[in-house]
N, C-alpha and C positions, 0 to 999 in steps of 0.2 A: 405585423400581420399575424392572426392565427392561424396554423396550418388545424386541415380537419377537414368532415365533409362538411362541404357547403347547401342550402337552400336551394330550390329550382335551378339545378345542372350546375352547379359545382362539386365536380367528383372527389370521390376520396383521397385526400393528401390536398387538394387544395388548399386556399391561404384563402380567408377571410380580409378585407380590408375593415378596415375598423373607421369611422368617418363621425365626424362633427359638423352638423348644419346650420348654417348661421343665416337668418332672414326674418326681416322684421315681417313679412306675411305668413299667418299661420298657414292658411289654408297651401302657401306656396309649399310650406315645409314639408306638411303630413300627405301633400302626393309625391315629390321627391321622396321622399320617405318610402309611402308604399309602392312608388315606382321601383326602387332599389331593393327594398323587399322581392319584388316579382323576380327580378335578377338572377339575385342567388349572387352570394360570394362578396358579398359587400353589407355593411353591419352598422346602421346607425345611429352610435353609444350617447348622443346628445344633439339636441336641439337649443339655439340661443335665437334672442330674438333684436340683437343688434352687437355690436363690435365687443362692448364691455362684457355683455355675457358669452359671448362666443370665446376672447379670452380664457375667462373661469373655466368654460368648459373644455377647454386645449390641456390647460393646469391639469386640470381634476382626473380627466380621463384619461388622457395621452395617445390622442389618434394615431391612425397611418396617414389620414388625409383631409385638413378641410375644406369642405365646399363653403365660397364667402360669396354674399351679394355684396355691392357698395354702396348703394345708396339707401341708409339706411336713417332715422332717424336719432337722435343723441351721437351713438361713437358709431360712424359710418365704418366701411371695408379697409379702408387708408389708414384710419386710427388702429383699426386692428391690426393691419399689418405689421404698423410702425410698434405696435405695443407686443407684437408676440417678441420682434429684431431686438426689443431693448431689455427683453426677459429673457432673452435665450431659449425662447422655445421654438424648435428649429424643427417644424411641421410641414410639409407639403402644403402651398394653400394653391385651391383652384375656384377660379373668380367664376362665377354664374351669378349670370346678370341679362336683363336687356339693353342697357346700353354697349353702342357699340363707340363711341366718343374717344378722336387719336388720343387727345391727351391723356384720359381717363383710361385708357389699357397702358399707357407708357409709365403712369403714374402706378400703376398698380404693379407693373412690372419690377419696375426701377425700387419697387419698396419691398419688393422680396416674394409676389405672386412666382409661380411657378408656371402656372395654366390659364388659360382666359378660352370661355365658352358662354357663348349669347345660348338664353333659356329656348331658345325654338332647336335645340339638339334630339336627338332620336336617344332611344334610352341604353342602344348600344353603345352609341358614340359616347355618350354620360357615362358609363361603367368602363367606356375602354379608357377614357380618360384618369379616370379615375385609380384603373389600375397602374397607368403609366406613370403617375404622378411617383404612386407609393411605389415603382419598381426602382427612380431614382432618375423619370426622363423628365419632359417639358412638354407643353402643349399649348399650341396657338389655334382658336378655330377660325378655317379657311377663310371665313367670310373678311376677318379683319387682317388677316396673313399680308396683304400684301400692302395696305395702307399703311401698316404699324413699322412695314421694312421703308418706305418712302419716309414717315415720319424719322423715324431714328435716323436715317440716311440727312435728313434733309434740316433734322432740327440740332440743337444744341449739344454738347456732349452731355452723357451723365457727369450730375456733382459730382462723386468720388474719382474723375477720370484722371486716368494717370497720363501727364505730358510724354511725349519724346517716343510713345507703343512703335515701335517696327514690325511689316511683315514677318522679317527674320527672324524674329524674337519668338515664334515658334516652328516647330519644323515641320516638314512635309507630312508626316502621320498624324502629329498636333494640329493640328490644318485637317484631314480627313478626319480625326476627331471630333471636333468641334463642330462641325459640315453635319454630322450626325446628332448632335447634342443637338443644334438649333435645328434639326426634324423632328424631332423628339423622341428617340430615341433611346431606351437605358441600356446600360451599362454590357447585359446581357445582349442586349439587340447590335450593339454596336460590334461588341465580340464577335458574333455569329458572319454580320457584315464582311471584316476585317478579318475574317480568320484568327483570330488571336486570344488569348486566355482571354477568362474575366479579369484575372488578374492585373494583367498587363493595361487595362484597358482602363479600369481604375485608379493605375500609376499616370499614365499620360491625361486622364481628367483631373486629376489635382496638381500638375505638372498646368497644363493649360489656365487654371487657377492663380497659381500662383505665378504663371508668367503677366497674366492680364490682370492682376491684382483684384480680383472678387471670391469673393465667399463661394459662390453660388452659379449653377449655371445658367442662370438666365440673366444675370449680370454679364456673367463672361460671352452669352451670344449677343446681346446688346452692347457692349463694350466693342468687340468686334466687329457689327455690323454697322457700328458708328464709323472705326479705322477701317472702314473696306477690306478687309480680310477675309470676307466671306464673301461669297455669291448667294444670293438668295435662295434660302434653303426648302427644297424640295419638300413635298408632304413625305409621310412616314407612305413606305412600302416603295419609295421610287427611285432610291438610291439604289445605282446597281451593286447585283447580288444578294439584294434584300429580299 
C-alpha cells in the first residue's frame, strides 16, 4: 500500500490500496472502477478481462489486492487462482461474483481466495473488504457465511489435510486466535481484541499455521472448521471486546 493523502476522504497519512480487477464484463469493470474511485483510498492499477490476463497483470504490477470474478470465459477465477499458487505470487485475492454456489465458494477457498462477496454489496461493504484483505484479514459475505460452515462441516476434508489434527495441538490463545482470524479479523484487529502486541499476535498466527499445516489463513480456518475446533465464527465487530 501507498501511504499519502487519498481521494474523496482519505486523509493525510492514509494508505492507498493498490487493486487489480479482473472481469470478463467491461462495462462490470469500469463502474467498479469508478465506484472505487468515488471512495477514495483505493487505486485501480489494472484491469484484465479473464484469469490469463489478470495473471499478467498481478506480475506486472503487484497489487495490494485482487478483486477476481469466476466465471469467466477461456481461464476462469480457479485457473487463476491455481496459477498465481504455482508462481508464487502471493496477493490477497477477493472473489466478486454473483454466484453464490456451496461448491464454487469452497473451491475458491480451498485454492487460495482469501475473501468471497456476491456483487449486490454496498460500496462500503466493497472498500471495507477490500481493506481487510490487504490489512492481512479474511472475509466471507454473510449471505453465504453459514452454508459454506455446514458445507465444510458436513463435506469431505481438504486435499492437503493432515491425519491425526487434535484439539490440543493448539492452545487456548491459538484457539482465540484463530476464533478471530475466521471473523476476519487482521492482525492489528486481533491485537486490539486480545490486548497483546501486534507482534505477539503475528507469532501465534504463524504458530497456528504451522501447527495446522497451511500456508494461509483461510486454509487454516477451513482445516479447522473441518476438525471442529472452532464454533462458528461470529461476524467482525461481535467478538467481545471488539
Amino acid at each position: 500500500m501507498r501511504a499519502g493523502a487519498g481521494p474523496g476522504g482519505a486523509g493525510p497519512g492514509a494508505t492507498t490500496v493498490r487493486v487489480v480487477l479482473v472481469d470478463d464484463q467491461t462495462l462490470v469493470r469500469h463502474g467498479i472502477r469508478g465506484l472505487l474511485g468515488l471512495a477514495g483510498g483505493v487505486e485501480v492499477v489494472a484491469e484484465a478481462g479473464d484469469g490469463a490476463e489478470g495473471v499478467a497483470a498481478v506480475a506486472e504490477h503487484e497489487p495490494d489486492v485482487v478483486l477476481l470474478d469466476l466465471r469467466m470465459p477461456r481461464h476462469d477465477g480457479l485457473w487463476a487462482l491455481a496459477e498465481l499458487r504455482s508462481r508464487g505470487l502471493d496477493v490477497p485475492v477477493l472473489v466478486l461474483t454473483t454466484f453464490d454456489d456451496d461448491e464454487l465458494v469452497l473451491s475458491a477457498l480451498r485454492a487460495g481466495a482469501r475473501g468471497y462477496l456476491l456483487k449486490d454489496v454496498t460500496l462500503d461493504q466493497l472498500v471495507g473488504a477490500v481493506r481487510t484483505l490487504a490489512d492481512g484479514g479474511t472475509l466471507i459475505s454473510p449471505a453465504v457465511t453459514d452454508r459454506l460452515l455446514r458445507a465444510v462441516r458436513d463435506g469431505p476434508p481438504p486435499s492437503d489435510d493432515v491425519s491425526g489434527l487434535a484439539p490440543q495441538d493448539l492452545s487456548a490463545r491459538e484457539v482465540e486466535v484463530l476464533r478471530l482470524l475466521a471473523a476476519g479479523h487482521s492482525n492489528r484487529e486481533i491485537a486490539q481484541v486480545l490486548v497483546l502486541a501486534e507482534g505477539t499476535v503475528k507469532n501465534h498466527v504463524s504458530s497456528v499455521l504451522a501447527k495446522l499445516g497451511t500456508r494461509d489463513r483461510t486454509r487454516a480456518v477451513l482445516r479447522a472448521l473441518h476438525h471442529g475446533l472452532l464454533d462458528p465464527p461470529r461476524g467482525r465487530g461481535e467478538q467481545a471486546g471488539a
